[in-house]
C-alpha positions in Angstrom: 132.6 135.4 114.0 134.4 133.4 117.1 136.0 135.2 119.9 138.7 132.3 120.0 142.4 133.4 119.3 143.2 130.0 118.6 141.6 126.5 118.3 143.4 123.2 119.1 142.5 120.4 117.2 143.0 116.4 117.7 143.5 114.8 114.1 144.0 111.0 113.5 146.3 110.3 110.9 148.2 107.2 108.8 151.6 107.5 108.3 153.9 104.7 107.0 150.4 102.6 107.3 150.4 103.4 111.5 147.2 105.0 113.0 148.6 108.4 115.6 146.9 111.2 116.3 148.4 114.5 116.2 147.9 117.7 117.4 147.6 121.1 115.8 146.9 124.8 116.4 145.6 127.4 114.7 145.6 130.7 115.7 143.3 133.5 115.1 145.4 136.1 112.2 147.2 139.3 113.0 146.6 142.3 111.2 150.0 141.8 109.4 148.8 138.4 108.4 145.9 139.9 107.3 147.6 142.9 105.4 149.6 139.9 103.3 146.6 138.1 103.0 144.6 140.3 101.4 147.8 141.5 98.9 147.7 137.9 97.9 143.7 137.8 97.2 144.6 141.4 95.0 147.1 139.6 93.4 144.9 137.0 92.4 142.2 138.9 91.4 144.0 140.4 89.1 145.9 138.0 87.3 142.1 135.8 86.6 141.1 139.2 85.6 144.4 139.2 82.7 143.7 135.4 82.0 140.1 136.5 81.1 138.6 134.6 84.1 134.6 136.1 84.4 133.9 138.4 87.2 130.8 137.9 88.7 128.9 140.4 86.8 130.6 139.2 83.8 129.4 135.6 84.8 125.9 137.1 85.7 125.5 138.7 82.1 127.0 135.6 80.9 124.3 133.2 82.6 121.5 135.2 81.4 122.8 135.3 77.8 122.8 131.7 77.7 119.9 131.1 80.3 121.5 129.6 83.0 119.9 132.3 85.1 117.1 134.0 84.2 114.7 136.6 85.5 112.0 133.8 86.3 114.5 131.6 88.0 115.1 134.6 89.9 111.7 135.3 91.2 111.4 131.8 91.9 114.7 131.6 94.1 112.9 134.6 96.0 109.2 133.0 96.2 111.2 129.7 97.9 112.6 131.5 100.6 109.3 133.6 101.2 107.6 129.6 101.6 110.1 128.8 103.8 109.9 131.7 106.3 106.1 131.5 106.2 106.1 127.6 106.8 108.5 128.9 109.7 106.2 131.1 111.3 103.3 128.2 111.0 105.4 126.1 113.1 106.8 128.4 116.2 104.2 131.4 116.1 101.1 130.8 114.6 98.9 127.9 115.7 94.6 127.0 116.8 94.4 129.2 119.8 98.6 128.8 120.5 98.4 125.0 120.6 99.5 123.4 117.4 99.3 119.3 117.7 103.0 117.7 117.2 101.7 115.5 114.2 100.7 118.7 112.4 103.9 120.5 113.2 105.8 117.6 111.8 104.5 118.0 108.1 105.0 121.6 108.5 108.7 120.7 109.3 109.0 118.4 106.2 107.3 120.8 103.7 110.3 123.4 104.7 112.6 120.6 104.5 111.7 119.6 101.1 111.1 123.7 99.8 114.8 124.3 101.0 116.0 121.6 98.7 114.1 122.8 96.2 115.8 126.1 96.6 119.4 124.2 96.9 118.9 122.6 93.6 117.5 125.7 92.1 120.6 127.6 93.0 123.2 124.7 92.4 124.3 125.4 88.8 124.4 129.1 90.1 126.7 128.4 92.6 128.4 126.2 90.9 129.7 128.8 88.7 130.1 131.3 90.7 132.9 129.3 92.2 135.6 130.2 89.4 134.8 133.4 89.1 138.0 136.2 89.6 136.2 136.8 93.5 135.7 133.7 94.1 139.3 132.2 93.5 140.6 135.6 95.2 139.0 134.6 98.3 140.1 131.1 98.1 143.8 132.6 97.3 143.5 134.5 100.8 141.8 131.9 102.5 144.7 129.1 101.9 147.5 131.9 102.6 145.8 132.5 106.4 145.5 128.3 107.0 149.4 128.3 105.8 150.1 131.1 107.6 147.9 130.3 111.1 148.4 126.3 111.6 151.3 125.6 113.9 152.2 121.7 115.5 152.5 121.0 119.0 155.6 122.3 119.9 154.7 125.9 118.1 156.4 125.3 114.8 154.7 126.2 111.3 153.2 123.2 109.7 153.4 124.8 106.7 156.4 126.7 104.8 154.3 128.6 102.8 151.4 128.7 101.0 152.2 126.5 97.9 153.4 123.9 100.6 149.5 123.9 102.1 148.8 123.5 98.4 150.5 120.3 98.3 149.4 118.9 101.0 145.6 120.6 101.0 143.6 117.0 100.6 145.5 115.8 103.9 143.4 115.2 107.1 146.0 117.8 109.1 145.0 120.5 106.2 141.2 119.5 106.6 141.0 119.8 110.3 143.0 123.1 109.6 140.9 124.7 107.0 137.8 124.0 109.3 139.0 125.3 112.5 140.2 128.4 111.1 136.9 129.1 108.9 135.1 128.4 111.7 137.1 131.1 113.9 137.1 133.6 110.8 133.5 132.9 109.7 131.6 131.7 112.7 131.1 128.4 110.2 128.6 126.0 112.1 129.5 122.3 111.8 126.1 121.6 113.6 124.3 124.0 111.1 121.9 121.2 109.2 120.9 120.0 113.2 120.0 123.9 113.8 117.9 124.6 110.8 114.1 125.7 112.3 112.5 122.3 110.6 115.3 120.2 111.9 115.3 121.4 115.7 111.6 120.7 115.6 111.6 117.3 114.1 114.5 116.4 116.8 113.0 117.9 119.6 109.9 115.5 119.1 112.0 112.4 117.9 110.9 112.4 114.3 114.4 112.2 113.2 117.6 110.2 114.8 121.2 111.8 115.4 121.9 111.9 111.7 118.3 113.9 111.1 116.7 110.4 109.3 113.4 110.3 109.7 112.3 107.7 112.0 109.0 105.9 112.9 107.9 105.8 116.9 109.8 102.6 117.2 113.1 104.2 115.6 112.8 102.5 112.1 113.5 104.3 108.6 110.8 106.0 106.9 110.4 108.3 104.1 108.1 111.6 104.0 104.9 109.9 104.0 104.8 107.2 106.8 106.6 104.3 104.9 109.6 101.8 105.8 112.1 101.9 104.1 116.3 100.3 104.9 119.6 102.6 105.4 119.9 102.8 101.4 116.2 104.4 101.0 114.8 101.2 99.3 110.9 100.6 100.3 110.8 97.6 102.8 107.4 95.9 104.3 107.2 94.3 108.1 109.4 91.3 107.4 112.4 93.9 106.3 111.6 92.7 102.8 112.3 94.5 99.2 108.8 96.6 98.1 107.8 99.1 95.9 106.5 101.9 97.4 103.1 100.4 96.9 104.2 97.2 98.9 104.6 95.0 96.0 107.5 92.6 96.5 111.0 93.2 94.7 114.0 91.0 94.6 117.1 92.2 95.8 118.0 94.1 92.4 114.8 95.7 92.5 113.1 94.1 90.1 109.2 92.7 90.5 108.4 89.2 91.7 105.6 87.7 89.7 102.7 87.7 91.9 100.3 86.6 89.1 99.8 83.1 86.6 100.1 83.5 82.4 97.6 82.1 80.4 97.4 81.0 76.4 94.4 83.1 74.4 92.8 80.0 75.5 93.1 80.3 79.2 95.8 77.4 79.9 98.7 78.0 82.0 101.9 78.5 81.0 105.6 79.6 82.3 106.6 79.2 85.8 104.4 79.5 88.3 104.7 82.5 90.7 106.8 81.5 93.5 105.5 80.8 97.1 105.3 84.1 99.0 107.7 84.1 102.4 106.2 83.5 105.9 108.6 84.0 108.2 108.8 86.9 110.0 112.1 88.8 111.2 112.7 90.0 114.3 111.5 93.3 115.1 113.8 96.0 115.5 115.0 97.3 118.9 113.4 100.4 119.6 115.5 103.5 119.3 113.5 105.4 121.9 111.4 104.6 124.7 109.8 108.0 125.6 107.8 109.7 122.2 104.2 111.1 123.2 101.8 110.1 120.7 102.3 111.9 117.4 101.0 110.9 113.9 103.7 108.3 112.8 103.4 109.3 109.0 106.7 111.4 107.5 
């Protein structure tokens, strides 16, 4: 949790189609805030409960019933994390004799980047769900009184009336900026938390990756896991900055193949169009996006 009372935040807005940036405060709860905070998440915990909204041991007998959830997604949810802590003590502990080369280190970084999506897809559907359950929309209830309650303007006024007038107005960049700060005082809420994952420290710290974590060749160009260029969408691309499969194969620009080869009758004569002349002119290579990178194994 943050020791900050209060967070000021800048927030660019559009009103009446003009660009301003306003300003905005949100302090740190009392206790009586608190106090009617947490009325408010009783309140609403009881009412889902009336309205026959699923608890989450309801919605856990619930997801086995219908096998949403079962005992062997379980142990597999539990065998992820143990891969991932045990790929994280490969990387910063164990090691030939303490030195561990940076090329090895990075596919050690990638296999926990790939195992920890694994695990966020395996728990998705199971999150997902858990979402409406009577706790869940009880703590949302209490969370949206607090932003309400906490979020003043520059001059010390409430931005909000109440609660249902947050409501209203929750999709709003002001109520964004809001909601973040304060879950970020309340719940120590990282926006740099992806950057500060084990894997992703490492592949920075060795300039794998770029600032938004892509991984990156030693000349700063797209690649995927294994080595191979690909463009800001993820589609393959060779040298020239042209359309591939993943083999190297040439694609046109809706990713379909470009005949490469000449059709012949049962009797060996040509026919159709003939496959079109391959291009020869190169592109311009791409400006490097860093200058200093010891020499690693470029394969991702």
């Amino acid at each position: 949790m943050s020791k900050d009372k209060e967070k000021t935040v800048d927030v660019d807005v559009t009103e009446n189609g003009e660009k301003k940036t306003v300003k905005i405060t949100v302090r740190r709860p009392n206790n009586a805030t608190l106090s009617q905070a947490q009325r408010v998440s009783a309140k609403t915990w009881t009412d889902c409960v009336r309205d026959g909204i699923m608890t989450k041991k309801e919605l856990e007998k619930f997801m086995k019933e219908h096998n949403v959830w079962n005992d062997g997604k379980e142990k597999e949810q539990k065998d992820k994390i143990r891969e991932i802590a045990e790929l994280e003590k490969q990387l910063y502990v164990q090691g030939n004799n303490g030195k561990l080369r940076a090329s090895e280190g990075k596919d050690i970084a990638i296999k926990m980047r790939i195992a920890r999506n694994e695990l966020r897809n395996l728990i998705s559907e199971k999150i997902a769900l858990e979402q409406n359950t009577a706790e869940a929309l009880s703590d949302n209830s209490r969370f949206d009184f607090l932003v309400a309650s906490c979020t003043f303007d520059q001059n010390g006024n409430k931005v909000y009336k109440d609660v249902d007038d947050y409501a209203l107005q929750s999709d709003s960049e002001v109520a964004f900026a809001a909601a973040s700060a304060l879950a970020q005082m309340l719940y120590a809420v990282d926006k740099d938390f992806e950057a500060k994952l084990p894997e992703n420290r490492f592949l920075k710290m060795f300039n794998f990756v770029d600032e938004d974590l892509t991984l990156v060749n030693e000349t700063g160009e797209y690649v995927d896991t294994e080595g191979r260029k690909i463009d800001k969408d993820g589609y393959y691309i060779n040298n020239n900055g042209d359309r591939v499969d993943r083999d190297g194969n040439p694609l046109d620009e809706f990713g379909n193949y470009i005949p490469s080869v000449v059709y012949v009758d049962d009797d060996g004569n040509e026919i159709g169009e003939k496959p079109a002349a391959k291009k020869t002119t190169a592109k311009k290579p791409r400006k490097k996006k860093t200058e200093e990178l010891e020499e690693v194994n470029t394969d991702s």
